[in-house]
C-alpha positions in Angstrom: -21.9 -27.3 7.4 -23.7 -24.6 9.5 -22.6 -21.8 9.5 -21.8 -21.5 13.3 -19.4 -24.8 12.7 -17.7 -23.7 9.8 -13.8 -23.8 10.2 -10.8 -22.7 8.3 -9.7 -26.4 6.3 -7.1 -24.4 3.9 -4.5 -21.5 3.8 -3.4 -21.8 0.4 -0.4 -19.6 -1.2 0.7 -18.0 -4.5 3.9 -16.8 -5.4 2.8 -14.0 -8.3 4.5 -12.0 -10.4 4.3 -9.3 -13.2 7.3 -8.6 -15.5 7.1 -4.6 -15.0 10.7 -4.1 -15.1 10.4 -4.3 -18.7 9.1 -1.2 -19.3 10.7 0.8 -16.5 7.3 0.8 -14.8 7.7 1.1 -11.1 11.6 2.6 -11.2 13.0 5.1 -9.2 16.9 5.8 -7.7 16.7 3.0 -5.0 14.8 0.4 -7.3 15.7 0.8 -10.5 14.1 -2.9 -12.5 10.5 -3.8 -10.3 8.8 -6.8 -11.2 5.9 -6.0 -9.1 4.6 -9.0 -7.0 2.6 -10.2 -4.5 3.0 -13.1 -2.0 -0.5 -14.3 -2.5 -2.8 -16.3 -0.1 -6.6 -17.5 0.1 -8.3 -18.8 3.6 -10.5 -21.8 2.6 -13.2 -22.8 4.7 -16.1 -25.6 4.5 -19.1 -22.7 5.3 -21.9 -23.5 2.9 -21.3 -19.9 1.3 -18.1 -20.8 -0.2 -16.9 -17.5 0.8 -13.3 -16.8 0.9 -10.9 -14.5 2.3 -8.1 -13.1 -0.1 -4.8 -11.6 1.4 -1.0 -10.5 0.0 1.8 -8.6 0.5 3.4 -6.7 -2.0 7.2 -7.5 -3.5 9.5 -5.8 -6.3 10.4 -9.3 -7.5 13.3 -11.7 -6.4 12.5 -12.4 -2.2 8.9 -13.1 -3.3 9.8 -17.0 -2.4 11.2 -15.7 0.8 7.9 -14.1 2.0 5.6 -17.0 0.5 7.9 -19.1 2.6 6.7 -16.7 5.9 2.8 -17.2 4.6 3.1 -20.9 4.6 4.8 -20.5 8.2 1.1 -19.2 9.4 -0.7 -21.7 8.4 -0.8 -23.8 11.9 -1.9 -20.9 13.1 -4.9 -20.4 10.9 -5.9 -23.6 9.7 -9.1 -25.2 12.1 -10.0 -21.7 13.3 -13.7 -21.1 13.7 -15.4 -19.0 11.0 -17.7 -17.0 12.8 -15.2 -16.3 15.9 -12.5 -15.1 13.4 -14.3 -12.6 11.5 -16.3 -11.4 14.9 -13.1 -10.7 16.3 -10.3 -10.3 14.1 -8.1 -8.7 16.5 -7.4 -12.3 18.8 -6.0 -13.8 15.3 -3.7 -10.6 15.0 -2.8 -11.2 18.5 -2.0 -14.5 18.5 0.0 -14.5 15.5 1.9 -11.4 16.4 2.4 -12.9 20.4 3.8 -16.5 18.8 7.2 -16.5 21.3 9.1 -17.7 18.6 8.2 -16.4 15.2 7.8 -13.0 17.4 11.8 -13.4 17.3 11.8 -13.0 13.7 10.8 -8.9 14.4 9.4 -8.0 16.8 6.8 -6.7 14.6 8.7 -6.0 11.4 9.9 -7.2 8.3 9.2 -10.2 6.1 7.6 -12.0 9.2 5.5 -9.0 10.3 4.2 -8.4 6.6 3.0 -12.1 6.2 1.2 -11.8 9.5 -0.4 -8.5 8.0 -1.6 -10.3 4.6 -3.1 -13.4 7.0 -4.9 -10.6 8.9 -6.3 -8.8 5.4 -7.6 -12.1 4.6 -9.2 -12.7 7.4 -11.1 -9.0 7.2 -11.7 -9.6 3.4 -13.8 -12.7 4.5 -15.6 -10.8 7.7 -16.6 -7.9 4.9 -18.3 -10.6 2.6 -19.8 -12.2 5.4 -21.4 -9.3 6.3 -22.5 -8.1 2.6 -20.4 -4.7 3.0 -17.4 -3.3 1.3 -14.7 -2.8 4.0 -14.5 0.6 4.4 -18.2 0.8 5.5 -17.4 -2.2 8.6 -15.1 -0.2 9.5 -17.6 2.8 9.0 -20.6 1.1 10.4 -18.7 -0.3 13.8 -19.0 0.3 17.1 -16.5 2.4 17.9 -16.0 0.4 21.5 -15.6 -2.7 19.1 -12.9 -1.4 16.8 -11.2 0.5 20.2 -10.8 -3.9 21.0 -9.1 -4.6 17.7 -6.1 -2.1 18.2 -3.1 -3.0 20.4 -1.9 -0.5 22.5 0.8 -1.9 23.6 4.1 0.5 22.8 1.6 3.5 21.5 0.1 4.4 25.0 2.4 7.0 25.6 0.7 8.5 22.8 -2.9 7.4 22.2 -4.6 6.0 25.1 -7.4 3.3 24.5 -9.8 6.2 25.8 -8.1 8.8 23.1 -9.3 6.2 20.3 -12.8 5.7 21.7 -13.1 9.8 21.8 -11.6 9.9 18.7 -14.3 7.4 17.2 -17.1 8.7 19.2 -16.9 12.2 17.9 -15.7 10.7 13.9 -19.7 9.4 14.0 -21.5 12.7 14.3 -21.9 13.2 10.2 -21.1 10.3 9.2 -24.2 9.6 7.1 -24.0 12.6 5.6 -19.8 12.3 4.3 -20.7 8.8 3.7 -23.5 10.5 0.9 -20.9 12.6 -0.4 -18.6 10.1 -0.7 -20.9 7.6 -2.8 -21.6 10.7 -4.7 -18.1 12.1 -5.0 -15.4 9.9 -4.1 -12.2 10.1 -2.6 -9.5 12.3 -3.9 -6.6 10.9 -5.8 -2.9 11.7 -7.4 -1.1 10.3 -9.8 2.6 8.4 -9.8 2.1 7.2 -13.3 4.1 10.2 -15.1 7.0 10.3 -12.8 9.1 6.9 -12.9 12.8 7.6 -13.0 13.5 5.7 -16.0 10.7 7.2 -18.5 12.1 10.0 -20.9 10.9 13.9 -20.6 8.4 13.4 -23.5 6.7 10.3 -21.7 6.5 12.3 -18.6 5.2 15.5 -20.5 2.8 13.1 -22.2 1.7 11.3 -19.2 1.5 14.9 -16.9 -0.6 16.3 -19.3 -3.1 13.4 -19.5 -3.3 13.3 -15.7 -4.3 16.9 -15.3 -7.0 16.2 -18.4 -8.4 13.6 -16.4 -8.8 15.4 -13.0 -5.4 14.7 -11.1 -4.5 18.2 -9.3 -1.9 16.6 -8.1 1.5 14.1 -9.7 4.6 12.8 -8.3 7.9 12.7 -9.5 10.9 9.8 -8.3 13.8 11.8 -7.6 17.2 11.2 -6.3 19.5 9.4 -9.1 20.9 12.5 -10.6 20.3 16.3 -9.7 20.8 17.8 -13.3 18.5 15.2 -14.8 16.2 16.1 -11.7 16.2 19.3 -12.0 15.7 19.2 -16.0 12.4 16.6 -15.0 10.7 18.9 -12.4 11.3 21.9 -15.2 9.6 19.4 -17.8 6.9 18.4 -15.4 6.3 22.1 -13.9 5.8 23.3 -17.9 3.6 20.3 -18.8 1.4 21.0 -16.0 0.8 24.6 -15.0 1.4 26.4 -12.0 -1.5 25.1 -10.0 -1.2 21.4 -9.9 1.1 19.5 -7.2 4.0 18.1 -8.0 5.0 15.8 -5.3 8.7 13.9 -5.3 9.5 10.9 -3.7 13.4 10.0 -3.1 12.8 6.6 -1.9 15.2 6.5 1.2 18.2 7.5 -1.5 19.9 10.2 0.9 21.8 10.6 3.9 20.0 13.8 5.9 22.2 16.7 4.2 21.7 15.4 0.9 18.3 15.6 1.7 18.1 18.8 2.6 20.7 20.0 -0.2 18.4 18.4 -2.9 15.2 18.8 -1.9 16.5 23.3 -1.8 17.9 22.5 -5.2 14.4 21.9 -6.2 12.7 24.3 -4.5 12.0 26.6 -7.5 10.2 24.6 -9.2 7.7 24.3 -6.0 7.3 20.5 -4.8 4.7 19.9 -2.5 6.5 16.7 -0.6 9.4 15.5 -0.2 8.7 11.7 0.4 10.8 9.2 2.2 14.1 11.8 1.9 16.0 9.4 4.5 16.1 5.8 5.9 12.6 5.3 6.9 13.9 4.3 10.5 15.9 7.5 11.1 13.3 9.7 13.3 15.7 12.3 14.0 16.7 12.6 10.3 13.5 13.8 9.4 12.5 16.0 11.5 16.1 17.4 11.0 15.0 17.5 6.9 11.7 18.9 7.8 13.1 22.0 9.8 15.8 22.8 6.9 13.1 22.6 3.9 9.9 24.0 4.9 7.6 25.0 3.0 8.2 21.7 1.2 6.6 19.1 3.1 8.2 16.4 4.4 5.9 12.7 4.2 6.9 8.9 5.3 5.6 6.0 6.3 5.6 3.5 3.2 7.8 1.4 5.2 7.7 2.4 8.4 7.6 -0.8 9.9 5.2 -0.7 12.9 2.4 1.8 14.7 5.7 2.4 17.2 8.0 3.9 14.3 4.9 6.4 13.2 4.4 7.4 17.0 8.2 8.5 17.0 7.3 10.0 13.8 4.5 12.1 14.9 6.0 13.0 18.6 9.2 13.9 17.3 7.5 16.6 14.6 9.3 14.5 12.2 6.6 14.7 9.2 3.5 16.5 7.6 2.2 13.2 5.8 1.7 10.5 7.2 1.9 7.5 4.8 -0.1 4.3 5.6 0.5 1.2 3.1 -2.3 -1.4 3.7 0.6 -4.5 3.7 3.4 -3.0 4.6 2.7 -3.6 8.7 0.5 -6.3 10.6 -3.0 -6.0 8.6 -6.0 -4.2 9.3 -5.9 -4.0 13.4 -2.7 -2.0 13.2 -3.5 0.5 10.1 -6.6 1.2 12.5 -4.1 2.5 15.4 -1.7 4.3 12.8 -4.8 6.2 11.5 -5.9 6.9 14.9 -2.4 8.1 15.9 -2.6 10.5 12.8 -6.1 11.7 14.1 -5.1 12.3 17.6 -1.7 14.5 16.5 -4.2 16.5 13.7 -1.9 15.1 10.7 -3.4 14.4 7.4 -3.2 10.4 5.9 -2.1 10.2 2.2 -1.4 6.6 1.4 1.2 4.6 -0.6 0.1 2.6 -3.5 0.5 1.4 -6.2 2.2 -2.1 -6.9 0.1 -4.9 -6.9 -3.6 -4.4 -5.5 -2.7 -1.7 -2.8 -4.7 0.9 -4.7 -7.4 -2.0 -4.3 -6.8 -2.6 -0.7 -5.7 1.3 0.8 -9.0 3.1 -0.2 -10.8 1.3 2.3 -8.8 2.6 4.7 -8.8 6.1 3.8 -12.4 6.1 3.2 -13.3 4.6 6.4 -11.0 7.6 7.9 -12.9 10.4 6.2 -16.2 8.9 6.9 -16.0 7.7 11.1 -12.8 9.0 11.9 -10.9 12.6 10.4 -14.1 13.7 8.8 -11.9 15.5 6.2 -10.6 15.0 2.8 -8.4 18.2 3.3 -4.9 17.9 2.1 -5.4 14.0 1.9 -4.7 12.3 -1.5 -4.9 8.0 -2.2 -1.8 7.8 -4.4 -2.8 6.1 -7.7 -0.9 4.0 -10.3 -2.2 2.5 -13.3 -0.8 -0.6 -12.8 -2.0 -4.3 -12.8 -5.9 -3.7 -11.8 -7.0 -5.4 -14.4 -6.4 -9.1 -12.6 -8.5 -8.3 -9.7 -12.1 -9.2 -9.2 -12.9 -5.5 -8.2 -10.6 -3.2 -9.4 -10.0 0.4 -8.1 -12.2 3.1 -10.5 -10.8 6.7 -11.1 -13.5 9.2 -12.1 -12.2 13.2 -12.3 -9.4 12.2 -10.4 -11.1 10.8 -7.5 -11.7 7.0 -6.3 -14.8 5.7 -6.8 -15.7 4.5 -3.5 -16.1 0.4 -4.0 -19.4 -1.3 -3.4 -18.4 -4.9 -3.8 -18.3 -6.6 -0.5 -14.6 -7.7 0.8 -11.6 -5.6 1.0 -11.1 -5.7 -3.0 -8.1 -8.3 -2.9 -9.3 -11.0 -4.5 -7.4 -11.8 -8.0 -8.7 -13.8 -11.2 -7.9 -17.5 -11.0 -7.0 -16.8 -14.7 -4.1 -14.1 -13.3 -2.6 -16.9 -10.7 -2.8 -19.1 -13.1 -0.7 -17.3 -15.5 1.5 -15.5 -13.7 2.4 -17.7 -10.4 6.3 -17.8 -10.6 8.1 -20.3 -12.1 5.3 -22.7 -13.3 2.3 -19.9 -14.5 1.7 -20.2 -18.6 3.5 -16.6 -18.8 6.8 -17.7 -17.1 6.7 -21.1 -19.0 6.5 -19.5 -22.5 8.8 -16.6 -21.0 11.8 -19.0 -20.2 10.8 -21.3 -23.2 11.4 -17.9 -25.6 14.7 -16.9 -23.7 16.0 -20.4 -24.1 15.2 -20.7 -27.9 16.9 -17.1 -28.3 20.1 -18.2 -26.6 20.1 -21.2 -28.8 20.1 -19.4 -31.7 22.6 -17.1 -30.8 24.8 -19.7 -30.4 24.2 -21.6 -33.6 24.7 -17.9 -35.2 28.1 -17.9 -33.5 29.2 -21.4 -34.1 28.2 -20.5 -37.7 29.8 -17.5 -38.4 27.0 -15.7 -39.5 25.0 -12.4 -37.2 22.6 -14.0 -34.8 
């Protein structure tokens, strides 16, 4: 098959997940047992390469089915698509799926439809960056700006950013480029750490796990807040000690409180100098933050991890409503709308620190952000990738940490691709883990109840 010919012949889709919950990893007031998943997917096509786009969206566990379901809803829409036309213009795939009349009821443009639309998108990306023997973040780098002005839609957002804002913006993100893309190769990007701060780990795992962070480079943690005050009060004292007074200490409430709790809490903590406040109200409630963000300055105030659209962060940014903008590479439509959300921040002069974490959107998000500092902000100023030492290990090309920085990846594709041996084993019910896992919870009931029915302790 040439490659001018070569078509899409198979969307195929994974239902994967990880049994964090176990171990507390991932809890915090609002989510208190994770099983950190993804909603899996891999475009197929008969090129001669045999190259292959990888795509997900991120779950907490039960609802996983629910957006697999959504994924396989695409797939009319993707299977039979030319090769070459997809990945030389992403942007009319992202269009068409987002314009379909009747899926587009499902949203408009949010939720579980708007996220699988987002992980078809990725997919299709991952496959243009292989194509074209380049990581991501240096497409997006190395492209016309003209060209990526195309992939945005501007519908909703023109209010705000004008299709002649974005090319100006791009224009003047290339002078220098070559020289931050240097340092970046050289340096990296600058990280932070979650891994300390889970609600449900006790003060000597966070002590233990603060301490390694700053050892390792982090200037910067995060604590979950918002279950109890006393215990959060008594975690931000442990954290402060473990770490010093000259390392961040970010919290994160995870949408737990109505605005005045917000406020109230977040003062509560003040002594103890947080840097954020993240997600302090529902993250559809505009108003309510910039309401939080007057009442607790200095303490910033940062959202976005699931803001739902590029139209919820232009309310965000018009209304004064935050100083971080958070970007989550699968939380909205792919690709083509993180580009306008990062081009919204640029244009309003607000710093992007993205959610991660979960599964793979460490892997997926620094492209993003690097691609911003190199051909768009020009600035790693005040602009963290959150990191969490979670699940890498069943990706291909997994996120690397050095001194508290992300390596920039070199691997071409927008690192999503996971081990056959990882689907195997942990796609829900049938993988080898969950089969062994339900075969050991079944022999353990049974002997409980033979322990029972024989009067004896099980």
């Amino acid at each position: 098959m040439t490659a001018s010919a070569a078509r899409v012949i198979a969307v195929d889709t994974y239902d994967i997940r990880f049994p964090t919950s176990r171990e507390l990893d991932g809890s915090d007031a609002m989510n208190p047992d994770p099983d950190y998943s993804a909603a899996y997917l891999v475009l197929r096509t008969d090129a001669a390469d045999g190259l292959e786009g990888h795509g997900f969206t991120f779950t907490i566990g039960r609802g996983n089915d629910v957006q697999v379901a959504a994924l396989d809803a695409l797939r009319p829409h993707v299977l039979g698509r030319p090769v070459a036309e997809l990945c030389a213009d992403p942007g009319s795939l992202s269009r068409d799926l987002i314009g379909d009349s009747q899926l587009r009821w499902l949203g408009p443009e949010k939720g579980v439809m708007h996220m699988a639309i987002g992980a078809v998108v990725n997919a299709v990306w991952d496959l243009a960056a292989k194509r074209a023997r380049k990581p991501l973040w240096r497409l997006l780098a190395d492209a016309e700006p003209d060209w990526l002005v195309s992939q945005i839609d501007f519908r909703y957002i023109a209010d705000a950013l004008t299709p002649e804002d974005a090319l100006d913006l791009l224009r003047r993100g290339r002078a220098g480029a070559a020289d931050r893309t240097t340092a970046l190769l050289e340096h990296g990007y600058p990280a932070y750490t979650t891994s300390p701060g889970w609600l449900g780990y006790s003060d000597e795992k966070l002590t233990r796990l603060a301490q390694d962070a700053v050892a390792t480079g982090f200037t910067q943690i995060k604590l979950k807040v918002g279950a109890d005050l006393a215990d959060d009060i008594r975690r931000m004292r442990t954290a402060r000690v473990a770490v010093g007074p000259d390392i961040r200490i970010a919290i994160d409430a995870n949408q737990r409180w109505n605005v005045g709790e917000a406020v109230e809490w977040t003062e509560a903590l003040a002594e103890f100098e947080p840097y954020w406040i993240e997600e302090p109200t529902s993250p559809d409630d505009i108003l309510g933050h910039a309401a939080v963000r007057r009442s607790v300055s200095p303490v910033k105030v940062a959202s976005g991890e699931h803001a739902q659209n590029r139209v919820v962060f232009k309310q965000l940014l018009q209304a004064g409503a935050i100083d971080i903008v958070q970007i989550d590479a699968a939380r909205v439509g792919g690709v083509n709308e993180n580009l306008a959300i990062l081009l919204l921040a640029a244009h309003h002069g607000v710093p992007v620190c993205p959610h991660a974490g979960g599964v793979g959107l460490c892997e997926l998000v620094q492209h993003l952000s690097m691609f911003d500092f190199v051909a768009l902000s020009g600035s790693t100023e005040n602009r963290v990738i959150e990191y969490v030492d979670h699940l890498h290990e069943h990706f291909r090309t997994p996120v690397e940490i050095r001194d508290g920085h992300y390596r920039a990846p070199l691997a071409a594709g927008f690192s999503a691709e996971m081990h056959p041996e990882s689907i195997e084993e942990y796609a829900y019910p049938d993988g080898t883990f969950w089969v062994a896992d339900l075969a050991a919870e079944r022999a353990a009931r049974r002997g409980t109840a033979l322990a029972a029915h024989e009067g004896t302790p099980a």
